[in-house]
C-alpha positions as a Markdown table, in Angstrom:
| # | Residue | x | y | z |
|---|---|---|---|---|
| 1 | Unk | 125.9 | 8.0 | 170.9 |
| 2 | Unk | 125.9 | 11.6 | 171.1 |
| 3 | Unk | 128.9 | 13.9 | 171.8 |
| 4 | Unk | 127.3 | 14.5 | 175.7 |
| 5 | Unk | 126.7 | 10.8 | 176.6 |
| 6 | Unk | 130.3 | 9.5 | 175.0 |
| 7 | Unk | 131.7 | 12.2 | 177.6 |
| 8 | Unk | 129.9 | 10.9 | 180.3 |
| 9 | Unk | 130.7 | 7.8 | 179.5 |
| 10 | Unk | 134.7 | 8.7 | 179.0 |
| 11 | Unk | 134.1 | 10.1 | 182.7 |
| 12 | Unk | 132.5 | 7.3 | 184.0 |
| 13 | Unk | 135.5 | 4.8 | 182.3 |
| 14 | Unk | 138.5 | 7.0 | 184.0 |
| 15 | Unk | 136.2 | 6.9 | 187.5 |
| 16 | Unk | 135.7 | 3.2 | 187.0 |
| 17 | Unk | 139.2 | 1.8 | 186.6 |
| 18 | Unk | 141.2 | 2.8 | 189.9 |
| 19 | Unk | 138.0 | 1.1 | 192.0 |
| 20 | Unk | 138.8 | -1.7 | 190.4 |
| 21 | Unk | 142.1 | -1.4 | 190.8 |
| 22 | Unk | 141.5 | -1.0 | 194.3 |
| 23 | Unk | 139.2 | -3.7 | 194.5 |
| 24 | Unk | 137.0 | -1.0 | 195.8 |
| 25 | Unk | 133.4 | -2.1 | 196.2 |
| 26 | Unk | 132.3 | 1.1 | 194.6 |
| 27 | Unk | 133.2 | -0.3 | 191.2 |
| 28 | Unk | 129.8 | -2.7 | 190.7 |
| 29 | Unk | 127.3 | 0.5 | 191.1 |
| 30 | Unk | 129.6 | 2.4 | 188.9 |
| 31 | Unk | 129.8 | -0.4 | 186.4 |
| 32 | Unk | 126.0 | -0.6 | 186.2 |
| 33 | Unk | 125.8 | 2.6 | 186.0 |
| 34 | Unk | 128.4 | 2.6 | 183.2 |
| 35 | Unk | 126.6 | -0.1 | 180.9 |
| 36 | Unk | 123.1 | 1.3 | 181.8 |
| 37 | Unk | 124.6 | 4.8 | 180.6 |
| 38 | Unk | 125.3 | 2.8 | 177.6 |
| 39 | Unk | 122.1 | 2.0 | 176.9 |
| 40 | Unk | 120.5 | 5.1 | 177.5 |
| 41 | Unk | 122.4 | 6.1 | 174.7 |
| 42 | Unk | 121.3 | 3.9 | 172.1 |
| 43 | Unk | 118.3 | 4.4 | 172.9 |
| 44 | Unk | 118.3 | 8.1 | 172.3 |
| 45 | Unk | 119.7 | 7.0 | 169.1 |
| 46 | Unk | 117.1 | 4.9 | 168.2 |
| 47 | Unk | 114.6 | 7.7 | 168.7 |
| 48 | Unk | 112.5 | 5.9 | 171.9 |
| 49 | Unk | 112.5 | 9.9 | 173.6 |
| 50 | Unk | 110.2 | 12.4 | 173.0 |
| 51 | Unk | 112.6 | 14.9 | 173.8 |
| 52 | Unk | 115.6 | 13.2 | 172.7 |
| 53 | Unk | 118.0 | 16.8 | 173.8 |
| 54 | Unk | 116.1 | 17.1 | 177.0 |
| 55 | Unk | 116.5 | 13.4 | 178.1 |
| 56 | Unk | 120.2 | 13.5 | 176.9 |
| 57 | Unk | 120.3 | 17.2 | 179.3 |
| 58 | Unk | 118.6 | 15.2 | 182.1 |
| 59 | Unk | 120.5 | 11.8 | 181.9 |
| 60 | Unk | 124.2 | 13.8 | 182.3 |
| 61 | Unk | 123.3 | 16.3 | 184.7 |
| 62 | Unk | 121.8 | 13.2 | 187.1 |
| 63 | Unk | 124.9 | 11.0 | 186.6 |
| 64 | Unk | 127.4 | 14.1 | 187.5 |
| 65 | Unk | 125.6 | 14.4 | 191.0 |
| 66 | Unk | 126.8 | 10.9 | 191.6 |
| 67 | Unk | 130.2 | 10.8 | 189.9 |
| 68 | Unk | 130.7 | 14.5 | 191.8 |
| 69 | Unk | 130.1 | 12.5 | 195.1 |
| 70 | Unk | 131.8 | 9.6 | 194.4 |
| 71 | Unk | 135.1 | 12.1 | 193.4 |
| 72 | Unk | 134.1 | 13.7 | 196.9 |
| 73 | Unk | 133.9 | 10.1 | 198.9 |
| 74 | Unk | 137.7 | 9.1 | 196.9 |
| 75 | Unk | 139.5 | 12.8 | 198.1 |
| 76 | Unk | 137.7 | 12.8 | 201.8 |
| 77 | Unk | 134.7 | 10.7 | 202.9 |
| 78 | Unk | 133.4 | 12.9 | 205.2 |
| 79 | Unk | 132.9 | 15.3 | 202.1 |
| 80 | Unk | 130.0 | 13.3 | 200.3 |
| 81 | Unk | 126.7 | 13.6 | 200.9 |
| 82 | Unk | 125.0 | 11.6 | 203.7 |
| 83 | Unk | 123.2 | 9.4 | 201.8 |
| 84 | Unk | 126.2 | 8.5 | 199.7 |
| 85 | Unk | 128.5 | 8.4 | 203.1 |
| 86 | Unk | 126.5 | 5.3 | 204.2 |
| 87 | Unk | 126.4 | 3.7 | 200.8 |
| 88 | Unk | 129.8 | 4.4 | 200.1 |
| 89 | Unk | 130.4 | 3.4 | 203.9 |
| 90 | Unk | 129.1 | 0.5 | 203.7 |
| 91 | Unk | 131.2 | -3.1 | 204.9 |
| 92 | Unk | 133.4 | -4.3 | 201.8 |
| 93 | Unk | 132.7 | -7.5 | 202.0 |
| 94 | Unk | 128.8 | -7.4 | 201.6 |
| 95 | Unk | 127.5 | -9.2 | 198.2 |
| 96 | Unk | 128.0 | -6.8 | 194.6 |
| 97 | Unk | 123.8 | -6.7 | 194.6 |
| 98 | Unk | 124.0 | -4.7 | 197.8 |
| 99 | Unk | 126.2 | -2.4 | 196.6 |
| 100 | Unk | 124.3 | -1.6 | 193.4 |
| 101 | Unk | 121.1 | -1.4 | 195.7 |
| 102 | Unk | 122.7 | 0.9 | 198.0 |
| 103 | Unk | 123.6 | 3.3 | 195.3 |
| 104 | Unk | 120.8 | 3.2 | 193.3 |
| 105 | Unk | 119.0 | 4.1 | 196.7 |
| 106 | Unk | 121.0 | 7.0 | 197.2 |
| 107 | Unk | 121.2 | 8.1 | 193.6 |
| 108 | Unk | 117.6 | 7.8 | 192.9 |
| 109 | Unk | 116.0 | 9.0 | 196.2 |
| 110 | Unk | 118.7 | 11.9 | 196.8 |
| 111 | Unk | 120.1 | 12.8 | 193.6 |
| 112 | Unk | 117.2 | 12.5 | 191.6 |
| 113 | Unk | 114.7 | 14.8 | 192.7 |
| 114 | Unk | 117.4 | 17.5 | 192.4 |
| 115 | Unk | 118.5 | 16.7 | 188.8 |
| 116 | Unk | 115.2 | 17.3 | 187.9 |
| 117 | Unk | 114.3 | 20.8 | 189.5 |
| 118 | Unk | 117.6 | 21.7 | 187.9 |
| 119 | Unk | 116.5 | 20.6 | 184.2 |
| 120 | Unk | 112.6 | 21.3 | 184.7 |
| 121 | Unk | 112.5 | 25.0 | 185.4 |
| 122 | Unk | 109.1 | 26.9 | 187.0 |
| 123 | Unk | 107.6 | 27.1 | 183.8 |
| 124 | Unk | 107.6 | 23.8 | 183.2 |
| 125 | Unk | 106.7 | 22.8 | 186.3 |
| 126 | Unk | 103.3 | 25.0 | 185.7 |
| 127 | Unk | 102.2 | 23.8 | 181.9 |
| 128 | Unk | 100.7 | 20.3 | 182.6 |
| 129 | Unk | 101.4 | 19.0 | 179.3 |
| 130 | Unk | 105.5 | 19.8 | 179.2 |
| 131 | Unk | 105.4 | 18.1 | 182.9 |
| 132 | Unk | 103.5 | 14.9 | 181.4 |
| 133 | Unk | 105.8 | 14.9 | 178.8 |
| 134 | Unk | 108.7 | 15.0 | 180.6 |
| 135 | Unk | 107.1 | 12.1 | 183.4 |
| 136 | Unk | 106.4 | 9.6 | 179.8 |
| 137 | Unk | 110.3 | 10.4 | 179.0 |
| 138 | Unk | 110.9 | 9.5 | 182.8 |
| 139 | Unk | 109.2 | 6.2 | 182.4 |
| 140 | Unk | 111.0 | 5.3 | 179.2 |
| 141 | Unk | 114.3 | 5.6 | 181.4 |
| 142 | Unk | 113.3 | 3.3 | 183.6 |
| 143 | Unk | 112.2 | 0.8 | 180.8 |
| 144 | Unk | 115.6 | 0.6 | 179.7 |
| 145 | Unk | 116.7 | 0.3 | 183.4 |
| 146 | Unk | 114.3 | -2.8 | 183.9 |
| 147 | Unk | 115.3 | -4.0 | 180.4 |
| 148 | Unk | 118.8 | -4.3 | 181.7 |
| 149 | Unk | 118.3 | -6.3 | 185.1 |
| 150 | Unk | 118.6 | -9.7 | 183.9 |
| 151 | Unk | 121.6 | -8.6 | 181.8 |
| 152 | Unk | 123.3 | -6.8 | 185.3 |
| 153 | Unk | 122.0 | -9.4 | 187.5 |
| 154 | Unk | 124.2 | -11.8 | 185.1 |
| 155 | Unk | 127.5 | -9.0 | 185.4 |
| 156 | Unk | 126.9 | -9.0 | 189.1 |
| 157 | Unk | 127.1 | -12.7 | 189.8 |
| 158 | Unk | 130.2 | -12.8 | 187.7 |
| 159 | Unk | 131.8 | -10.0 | 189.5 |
| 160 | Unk | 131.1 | -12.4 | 193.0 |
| 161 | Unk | 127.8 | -11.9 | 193.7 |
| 162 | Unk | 126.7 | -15.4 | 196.2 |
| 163 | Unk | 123.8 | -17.4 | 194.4 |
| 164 | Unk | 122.3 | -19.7 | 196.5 |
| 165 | Unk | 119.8 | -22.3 | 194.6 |
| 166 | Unk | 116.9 | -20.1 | 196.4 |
| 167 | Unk | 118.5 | -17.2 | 194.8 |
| 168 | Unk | 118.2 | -18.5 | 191.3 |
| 169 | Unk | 114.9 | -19.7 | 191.5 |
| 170 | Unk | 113.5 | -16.2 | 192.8 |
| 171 | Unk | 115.5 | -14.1 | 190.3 |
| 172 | Unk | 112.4 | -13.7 | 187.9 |
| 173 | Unk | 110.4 | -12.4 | 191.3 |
| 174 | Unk | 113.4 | -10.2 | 192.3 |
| 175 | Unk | 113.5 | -9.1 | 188.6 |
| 176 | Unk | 109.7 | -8.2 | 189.1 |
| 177 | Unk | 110.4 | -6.6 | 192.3 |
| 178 | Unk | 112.8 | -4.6 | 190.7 |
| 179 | Unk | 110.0 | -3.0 | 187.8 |
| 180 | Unk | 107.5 | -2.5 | 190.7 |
| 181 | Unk | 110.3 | -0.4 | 192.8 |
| 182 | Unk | 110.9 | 1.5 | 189.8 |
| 183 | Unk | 107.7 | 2.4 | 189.3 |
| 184 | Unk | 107.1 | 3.2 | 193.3 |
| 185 | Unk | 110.5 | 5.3 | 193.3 |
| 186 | Unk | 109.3 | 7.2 | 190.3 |
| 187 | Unk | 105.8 | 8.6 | 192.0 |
| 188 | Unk | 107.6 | 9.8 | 194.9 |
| 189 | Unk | 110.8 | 11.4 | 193.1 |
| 190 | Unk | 108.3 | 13.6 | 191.0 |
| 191 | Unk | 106.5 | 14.1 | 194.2 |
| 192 | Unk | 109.4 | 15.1 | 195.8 |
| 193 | Unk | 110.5 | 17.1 | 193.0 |
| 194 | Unk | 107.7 | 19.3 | 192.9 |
| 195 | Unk | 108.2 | 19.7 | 196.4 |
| 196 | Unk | 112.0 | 21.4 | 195.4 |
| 197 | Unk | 110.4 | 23.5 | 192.8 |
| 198 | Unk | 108.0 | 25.5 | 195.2 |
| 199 | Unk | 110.7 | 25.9 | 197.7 |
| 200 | Unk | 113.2 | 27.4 | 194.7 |
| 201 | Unk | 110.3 | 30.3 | 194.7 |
| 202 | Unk | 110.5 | 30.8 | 198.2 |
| 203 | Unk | 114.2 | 31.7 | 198.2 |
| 204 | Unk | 117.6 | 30.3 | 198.6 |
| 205 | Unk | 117.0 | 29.6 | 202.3 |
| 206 | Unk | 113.8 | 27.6 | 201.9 |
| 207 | Unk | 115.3 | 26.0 | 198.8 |
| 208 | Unk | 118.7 | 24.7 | 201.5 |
| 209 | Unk | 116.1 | 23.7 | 204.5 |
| 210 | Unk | 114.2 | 21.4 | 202.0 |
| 211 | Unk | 117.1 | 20.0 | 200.5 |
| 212 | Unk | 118.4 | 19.1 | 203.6 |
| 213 | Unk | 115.2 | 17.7 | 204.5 |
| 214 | Unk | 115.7 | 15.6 | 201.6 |
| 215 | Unk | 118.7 | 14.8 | 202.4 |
| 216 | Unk | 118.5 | 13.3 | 205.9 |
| 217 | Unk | 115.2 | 11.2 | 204.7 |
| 218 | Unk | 117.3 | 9.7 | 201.4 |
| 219 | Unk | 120.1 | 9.0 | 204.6 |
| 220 | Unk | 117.7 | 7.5 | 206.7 |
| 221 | Unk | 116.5 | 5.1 | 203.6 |
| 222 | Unk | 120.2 | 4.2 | 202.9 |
| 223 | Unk | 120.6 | 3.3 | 207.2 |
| 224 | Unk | 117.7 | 1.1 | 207.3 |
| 225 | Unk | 118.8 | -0.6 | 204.3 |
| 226 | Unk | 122.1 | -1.2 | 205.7 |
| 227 | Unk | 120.1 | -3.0 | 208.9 |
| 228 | Unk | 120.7 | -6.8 | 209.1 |
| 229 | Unk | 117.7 | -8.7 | 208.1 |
| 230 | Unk | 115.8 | -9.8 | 204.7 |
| 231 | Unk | 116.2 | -6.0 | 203.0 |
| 232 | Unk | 113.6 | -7.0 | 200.1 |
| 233 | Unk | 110.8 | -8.0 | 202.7 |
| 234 | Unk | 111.5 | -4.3 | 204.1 |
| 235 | Unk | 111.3 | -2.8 | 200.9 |
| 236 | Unk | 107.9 | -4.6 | 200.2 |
| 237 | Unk | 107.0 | -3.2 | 203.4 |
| 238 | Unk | 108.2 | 0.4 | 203.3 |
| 239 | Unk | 108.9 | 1.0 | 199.6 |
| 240 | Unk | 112.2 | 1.9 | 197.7 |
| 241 | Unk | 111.7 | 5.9 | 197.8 |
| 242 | Unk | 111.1 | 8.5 | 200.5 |
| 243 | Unk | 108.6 | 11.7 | 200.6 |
| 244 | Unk | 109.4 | 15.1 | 201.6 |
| 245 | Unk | 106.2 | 15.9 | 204.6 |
């Protein structure tokens, strides 16, 4: 594991053990996040990146927005981010799998876009084959991220999750699910990406308004998650990500 993603993962360790001391339900996103981070790791090690430096750049600058809001959520609430206000916000006592999906909601459709305009600069953005690059890097990430859902899906029903016997039988469709949301997520991110990266030329005030743009759609993705009712039908219906108009 390189020097960078030990670090992270250090970071991610001292984060991780006063949730769970606290029995706060923040501690089953963060451990996913921790084993995935893991994993991403050994895979750069193994040589599955194009851009091995790049990938290892990318993989710590998008954890830090998270662990940077989850440090703002722990020293005042009202100081995170919206989307990560409702996820963090949301009722204790809902299953670990809702949780995780809250976060990676957040995390993906807020956090991500914005991790990538700031490790894919202009002149990236404008030489197609970098940008390609950079998208078949993107879709070995979430490789290893589908590659671990069985294994998480396993941690998360030890940790408390409630299996019904419907529950088990649909877990290969919900692990499915999970690969096609991926995917989904991933057109719209870079979408909304490139979105980020013509308003950085417009100025710092055009860069803010789209970010908060951004901001209130990944919030309003998080909210209607949050709404009673079978989320996964609503996800089939209305995807996983948002776009920026």
């Amino acid at each position: 594991m390189t020097e960078a993603v030990a670090a992270l993962v250090d970071r991610m360790g001292e984060l991780l053990a006063p949730l769970e001391a606290d029995r706060d339900p923040a501690r089953f996103f963060l451990g996913v996040y921790l084993r995935t981070t893991v994993a991403v790791g050994a895979a750069i090690d193994a040589g599955a990146f194009e851009d091995p430096a790049w990938v290892e750049e990318w993989d710590v600058d998008f954890a830090g927005l998270y662990l940077d809001a989850l440090t703002a959520h722990r020293r005042d609430p009202a100081s995170a981010p919206w989307p990560w206000r409702l996820a963090f916000g949301a009722r204790p006592d809902l299953p670990p799998e809702a949780h995780v999906l809250l976060g990676m909601n957040a995390h993906i459709n807020y956090d991500l876009p914005q991790s990538l305009v700031r490790v894919v600069p202009p002149l990236e953005f404008d030489t197609p084959a970098t940008l390609v690059m950079r998208g078949r890097d993107h879709e070995r990430i979430d490789r290893v991220l589908a590659s671990r859902v069985a294994a998480e899906d396993g941690e998360l029903h030890r940790a408390g999750g409630r299996r019904t016997r419907l529950d088990r039988l649909l877990a290969p469709v919900n692990r499915t699910a999970s690969q096609v949301f991926l995917r989904e997520s991933r057109r719209k991110v870079w979408a909304n990406a490139a979105a980020l990266d013509r308003a950085r030329r417009r100025g710092p005030e055009v860069a803010a308004a789209r970010l908060a743009e951004l901001e209130a759609a990944a919030a309003a993705r998080v909210d209607d998650l949050l709404r009673p009712g079978p989320v996964l039908v609503r996800l089939a219906v209305r995807g996983f990500g948002v776009t920026l108009g």
